[in-house]
N, C-alpha and C positions, 0 to 999 in steps of 0.2 A: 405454620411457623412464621411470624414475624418475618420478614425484613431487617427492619434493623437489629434484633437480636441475633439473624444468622452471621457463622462462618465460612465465608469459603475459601478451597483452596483452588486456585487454576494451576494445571500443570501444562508449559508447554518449552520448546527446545529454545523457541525464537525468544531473546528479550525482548525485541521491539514490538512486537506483537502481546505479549505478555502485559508487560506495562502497561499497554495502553489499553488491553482487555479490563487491566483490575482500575486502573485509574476511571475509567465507562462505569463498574461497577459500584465503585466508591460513589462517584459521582451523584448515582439513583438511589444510595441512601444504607447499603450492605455495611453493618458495623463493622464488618474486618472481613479482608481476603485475601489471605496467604498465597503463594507462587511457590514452584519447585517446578525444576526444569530437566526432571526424571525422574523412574520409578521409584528410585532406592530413597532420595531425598524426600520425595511425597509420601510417601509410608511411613518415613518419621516424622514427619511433622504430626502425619494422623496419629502416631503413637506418642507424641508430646502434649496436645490438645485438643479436645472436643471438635470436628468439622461437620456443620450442617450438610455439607453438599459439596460432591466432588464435580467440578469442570474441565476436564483432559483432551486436548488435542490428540487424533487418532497416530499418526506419525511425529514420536519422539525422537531424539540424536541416537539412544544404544537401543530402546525396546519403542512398545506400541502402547497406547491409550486402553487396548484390551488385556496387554501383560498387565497393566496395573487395575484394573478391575480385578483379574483373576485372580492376585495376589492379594486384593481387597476379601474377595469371598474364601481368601482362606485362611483367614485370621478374624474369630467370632468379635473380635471389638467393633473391627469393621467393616464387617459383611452386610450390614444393611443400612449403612449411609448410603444415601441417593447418588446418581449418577449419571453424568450428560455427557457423551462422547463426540466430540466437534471433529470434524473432516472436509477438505474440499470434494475427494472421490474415497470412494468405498467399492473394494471389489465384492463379486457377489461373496465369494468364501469369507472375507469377512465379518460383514451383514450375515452370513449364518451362523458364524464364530460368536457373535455377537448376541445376537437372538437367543443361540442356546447357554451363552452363559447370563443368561438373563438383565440386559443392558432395556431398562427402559425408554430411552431417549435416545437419538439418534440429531444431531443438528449438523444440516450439510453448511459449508459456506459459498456463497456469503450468507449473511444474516446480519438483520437490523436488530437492534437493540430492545427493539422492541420483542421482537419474538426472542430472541433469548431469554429476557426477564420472563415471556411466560410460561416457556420449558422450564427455568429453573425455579417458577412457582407454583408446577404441577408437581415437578416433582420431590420441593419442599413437602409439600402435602398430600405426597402420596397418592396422585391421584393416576388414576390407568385414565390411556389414550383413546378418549373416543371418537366414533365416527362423523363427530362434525369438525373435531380436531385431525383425523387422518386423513377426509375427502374435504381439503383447502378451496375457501370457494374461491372461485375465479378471480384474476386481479385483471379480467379485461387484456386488453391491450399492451405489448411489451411497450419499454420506454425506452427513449433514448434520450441521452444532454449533450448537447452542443454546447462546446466553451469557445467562444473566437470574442477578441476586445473591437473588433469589428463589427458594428451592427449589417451590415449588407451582406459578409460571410453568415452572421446566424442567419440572416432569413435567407440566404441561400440553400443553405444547409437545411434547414427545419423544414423549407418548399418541398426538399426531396425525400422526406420521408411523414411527414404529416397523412397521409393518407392510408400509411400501415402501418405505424408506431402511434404512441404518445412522445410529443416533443419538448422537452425540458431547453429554457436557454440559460446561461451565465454568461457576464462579460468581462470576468476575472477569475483569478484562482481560488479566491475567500468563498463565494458565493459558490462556485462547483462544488469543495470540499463539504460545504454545510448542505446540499441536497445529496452527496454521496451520503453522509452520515445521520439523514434524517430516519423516518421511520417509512418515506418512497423513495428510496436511491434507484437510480436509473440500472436498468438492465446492460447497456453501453454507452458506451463515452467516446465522443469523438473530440478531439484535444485541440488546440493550436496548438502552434510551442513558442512565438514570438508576441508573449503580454508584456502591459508594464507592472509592477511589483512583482509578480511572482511570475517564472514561466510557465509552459507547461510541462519542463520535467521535472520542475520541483512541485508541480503538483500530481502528476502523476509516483515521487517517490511519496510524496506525502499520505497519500490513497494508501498504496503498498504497507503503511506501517497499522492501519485499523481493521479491526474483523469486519467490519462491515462493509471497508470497499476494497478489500483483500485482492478478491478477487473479479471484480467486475473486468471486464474487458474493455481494454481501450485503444482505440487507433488514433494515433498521432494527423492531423490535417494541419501541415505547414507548408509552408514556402521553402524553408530550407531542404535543400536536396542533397546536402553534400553524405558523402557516406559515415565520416562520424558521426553527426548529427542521427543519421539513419539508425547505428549502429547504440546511441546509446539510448534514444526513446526502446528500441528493443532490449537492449539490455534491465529498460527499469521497466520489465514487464508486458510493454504493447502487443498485441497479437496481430497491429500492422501498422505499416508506417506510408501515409499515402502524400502524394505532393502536389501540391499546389501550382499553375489550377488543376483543378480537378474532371475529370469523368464523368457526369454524372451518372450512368447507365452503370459504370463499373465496377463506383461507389456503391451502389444499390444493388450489387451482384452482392459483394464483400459480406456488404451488411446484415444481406438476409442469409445468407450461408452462415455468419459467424449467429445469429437468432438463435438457428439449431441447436446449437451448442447451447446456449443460454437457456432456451426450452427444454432439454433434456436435463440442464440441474434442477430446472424446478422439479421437474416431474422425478427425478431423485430422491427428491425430502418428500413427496407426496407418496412416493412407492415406499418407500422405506417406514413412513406413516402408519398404511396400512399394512405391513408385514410385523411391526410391534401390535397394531390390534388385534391382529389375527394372532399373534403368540398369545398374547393377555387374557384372549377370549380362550385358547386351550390350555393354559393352564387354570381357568376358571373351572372348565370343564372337566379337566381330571379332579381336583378338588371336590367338585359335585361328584364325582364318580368314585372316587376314592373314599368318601366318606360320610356325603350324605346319602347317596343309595345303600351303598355295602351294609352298614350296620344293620337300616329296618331288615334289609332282604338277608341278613343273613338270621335274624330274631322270626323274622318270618315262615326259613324254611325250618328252622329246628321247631317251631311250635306243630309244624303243618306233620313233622316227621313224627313228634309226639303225639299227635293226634291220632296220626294210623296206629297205630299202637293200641287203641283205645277198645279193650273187647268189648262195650256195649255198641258199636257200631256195627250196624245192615250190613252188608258186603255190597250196596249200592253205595252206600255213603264212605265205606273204607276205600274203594275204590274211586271213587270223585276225589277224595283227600291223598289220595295216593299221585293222582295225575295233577293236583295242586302243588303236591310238593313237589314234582320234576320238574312243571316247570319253573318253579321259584329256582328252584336250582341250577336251571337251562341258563335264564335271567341273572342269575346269579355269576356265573362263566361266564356271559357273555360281556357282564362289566366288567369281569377281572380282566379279559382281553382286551378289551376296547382303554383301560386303564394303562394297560401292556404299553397299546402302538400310542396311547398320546404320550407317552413318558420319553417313549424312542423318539417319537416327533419335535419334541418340548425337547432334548438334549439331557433329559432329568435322569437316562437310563442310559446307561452306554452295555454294548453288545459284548456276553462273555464269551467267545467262540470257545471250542473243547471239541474233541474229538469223542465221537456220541456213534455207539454200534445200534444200528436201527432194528434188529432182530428181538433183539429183548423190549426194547423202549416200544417195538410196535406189536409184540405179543400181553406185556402189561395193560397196555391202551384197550385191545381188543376184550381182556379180561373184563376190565372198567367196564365197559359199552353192554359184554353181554349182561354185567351185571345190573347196573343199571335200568337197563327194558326189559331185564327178563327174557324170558321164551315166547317170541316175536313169531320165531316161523321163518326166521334171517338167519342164512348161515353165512357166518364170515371166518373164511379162512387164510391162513400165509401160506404163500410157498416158496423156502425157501432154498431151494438144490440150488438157483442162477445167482443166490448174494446171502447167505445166510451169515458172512463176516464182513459185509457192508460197513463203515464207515464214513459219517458225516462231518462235517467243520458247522458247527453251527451254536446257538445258544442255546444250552440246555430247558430253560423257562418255555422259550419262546420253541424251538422245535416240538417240545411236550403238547404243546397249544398248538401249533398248526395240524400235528396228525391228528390230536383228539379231535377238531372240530372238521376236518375232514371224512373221518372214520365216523362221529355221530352223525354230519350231516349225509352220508350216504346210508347208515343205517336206519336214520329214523326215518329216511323216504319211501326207501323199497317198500315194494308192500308184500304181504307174506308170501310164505313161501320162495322168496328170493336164496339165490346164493350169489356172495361177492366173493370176490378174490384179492387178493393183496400179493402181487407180482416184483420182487425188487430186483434191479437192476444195474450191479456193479461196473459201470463205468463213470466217467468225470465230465457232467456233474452225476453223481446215482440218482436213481430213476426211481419211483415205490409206482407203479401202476395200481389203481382200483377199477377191477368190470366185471360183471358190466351194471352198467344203470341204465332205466327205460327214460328215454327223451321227456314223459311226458314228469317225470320227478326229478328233471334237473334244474337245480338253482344256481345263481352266479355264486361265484367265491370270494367274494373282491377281502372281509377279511381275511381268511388265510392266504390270500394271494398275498398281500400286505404282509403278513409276518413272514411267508418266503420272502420276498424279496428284500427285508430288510435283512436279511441272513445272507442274500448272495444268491438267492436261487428264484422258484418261478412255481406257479399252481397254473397248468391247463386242464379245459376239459374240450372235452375232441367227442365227435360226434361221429358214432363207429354205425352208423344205418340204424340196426336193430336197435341200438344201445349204445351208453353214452360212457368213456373212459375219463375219468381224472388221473392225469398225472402231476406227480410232485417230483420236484428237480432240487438238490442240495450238493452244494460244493463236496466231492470229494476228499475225504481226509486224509 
């Protein structure tokens, strides 16, 4: 989509931020971009006029940048206009909040103008995040700008960190503001506050009102010492206020502590990067699982089941076609499950817990399995005297899927003549024991470990000498 034929709308509480986001926008050429300065007012605008693309500050005045997505996705007009979600910090809970309600973009602040136009021209066009867009190459070396109208303070200043920074100079306020707002604005900013035209708290207030030097950090280096003076550079944001002269040792303690800070937001927007690719790339994955496997393999097994069927067939060849169709059908489970945990993963499926009596649910299963293989020469039995009124809290889909793939994979290993046992054990969490199994047919569980635990519970197996125990563990109901 165009440029100039998009709309956008920016939601955010601040006007002064606001304004000058969309006046930036205007600027680079956006035919129109609407403002609302909370969820309810953003909603109607979307429901008065067509919006290419939603821009929301994560922290609004009554709700959050995610209440209004949510509210987006549940109104089909416009659940699939695009979406860029701006934050200074993000906790983890809501980077997952996020993730699972499907937020493509993530943009930490600060940010140049430049990267924002390209977030909001990816996601113009629909395009998913990839890995040369989530692993950001290097920008080198942090930067710092020194503002002093004094030439002999900047080369002071620049002496003492040139050797671990990049050193930016200005020797007024016009010139700092136009390198904050370029497309390399400094990492920090060391200030004066005694210029002529401008000071430096009117340019330090002036930084405060643009996304792009919102948040850069700055420490005041003046002469003035008195405590107003002190008290209102901190007020308009500084994260220190140093006096003149100065320390240089002490300065350079400040500076590289306060670095930290500034390196861990890059690596913010970098992390959060690759946690959108990794969403994108599983729900690519369920999609392929969902519906380009599923259908061949399910035309697959019904031919393969039709075919045994077929009375001119040898009993060498009905029996080849016979183990063809299980396991089309093994194959066939195994993606309905793996479909399961990425839906739970992706946020696309949320957990129905119910109160689930394991006796029946695990005598049905049993049924299945013997049917299925037939007369193996495996005897699998319940017993249930210790919990035959057991119940679970758990989801019914997904509880069905963990003991079936439990109960097959210890059936299909033993080898003949085996007897298992099926032991359940009514306390909190309940216990279902399978034994025994011989060490040399045990395999890991890691899926049905995975659909326990997303239930609240746990799959071991425990290594009893002779033979080897699975135990499955589910919340009590």
């Amino acid at each position: 989509m165009s440029i100039n034929a998009s709309t956008l709308l920016v939601v955010d509480s601040d006007p002064v931020l606001t304004r000058a986001l969309v006046e930036e926008l205007q600027r680079v050429g956006f035919a129109q971009v609407l403002h609302a300065n909370a969820v309810s007012s953003a909603l109607q605008q979307m429901r008065q006029q067509p919006v290419a693309l939603v821009l929301s500050e994560q922290n609004l005045s009554a709700a959050s940048g995610l209440a209004l997505f949510e509210a987006m996705r549940g109104e089909a007009a416009l659940a699939e206009i695009p979406f860029v979600l701006m934050s200074s910090a993000l906790q983890r809970q809501a980077v997952q909040q996020a993730i699972a309600l499907g937020i493509r973009d993530l943009l930490v602040k600060p940010f140049t103008t430049e990267r924002l136009l390209a977030r909001i021209q990816r996601s113009l066009q629909r395009d998913e995040l990839g890995p040369e867009q989530a692993a950001q190459k290097s920008e080198g070396r942090a930067s710092i700008l020194v503002v002093d109208d004094t030439p002999d303070n900047l080369q002071l200043l620049a002496g003492l960190f040139r050797d671990q920074f990049k050193v930016k100079l200005a020797h007024n306020g016009e010139k700092a503001i136009a390198i904050c707002h370029s497309n390399a604005p400094p990492d920090l900013i060391l200030l004066d506050v005694m210029m002529p035209d401008m000071d430096g708290f009117e340019v330090a207030w002036r930084l405060r009102q643009h996304h792009a030097s919102e948040h850069i950090p700055i420490i005041f280096v003046t002469a003035l010492s008195d405590e107003r003076s002190r008290e209102q550079g901190l007020a308009l944001g500084a994260v220190d206020y140093v006096c003149k002269p100065i320390d240089p040792a002490l300065l350079r303690i400040r500076v590289r502590n306060l670095m930290r800070y500034v390196e861990h937001r890059k690596q913010l927007q970098m992390d959060l990067d690759q946690l959108l690719e990794l969403a994108a790339l599983r729900a690519d994955m369920l999609r392929l699982i969902s519906h380009d496997l599923q259908e061949p393999l399910t035309e697959c097994s019904a031919a393969l089941q039709g075919l045994a069927g077929d009375p001119g067939l040898n009993p060498t060849q009905r029996q080849q076609v016979q183990q063809a169709a299980q396991s089309s059908q093994q194959m066939q489970e195994s993606i309905e499950l793996a479909a399961e945990q990425l839906s739970l993963e992706s946020g696309q499926r949320e957990l129905r817990l119910q109160r689930i009596r394991l006796n029946p649910l695990l005598r049905e299963l049993i049924a299945a399995i013997r049917q299925r293989y037939g007369d193996r020469g495996v005897e699998l039995q319940l017993e249930t005297a210790l919990g035959s009124s057991a119940e679970v809290l758990a989801d019914p889909g997904l509880c069905h899927a963990l003991f079936y793939r439990v109960l097959n994979h210890a059936y299909s290993a033993c080898p003949l003549g085996s007897q298992l046992s099926l032991v359940m054990i009514d306390e909190n969490p309940v216990q279902v024991k399978l034994l025994p199994l011989r060490p040399a047919n045990a395999k890991p569980l890691a899926a049905a470990r995975a659909l326990a635990r997303a239930q609240g519970g746990e799959v071991q197996q425990e290594d009893a000498g002779a033979s080897w125990v699975i135990r499955v563990s589910l919340p009590r109901a």
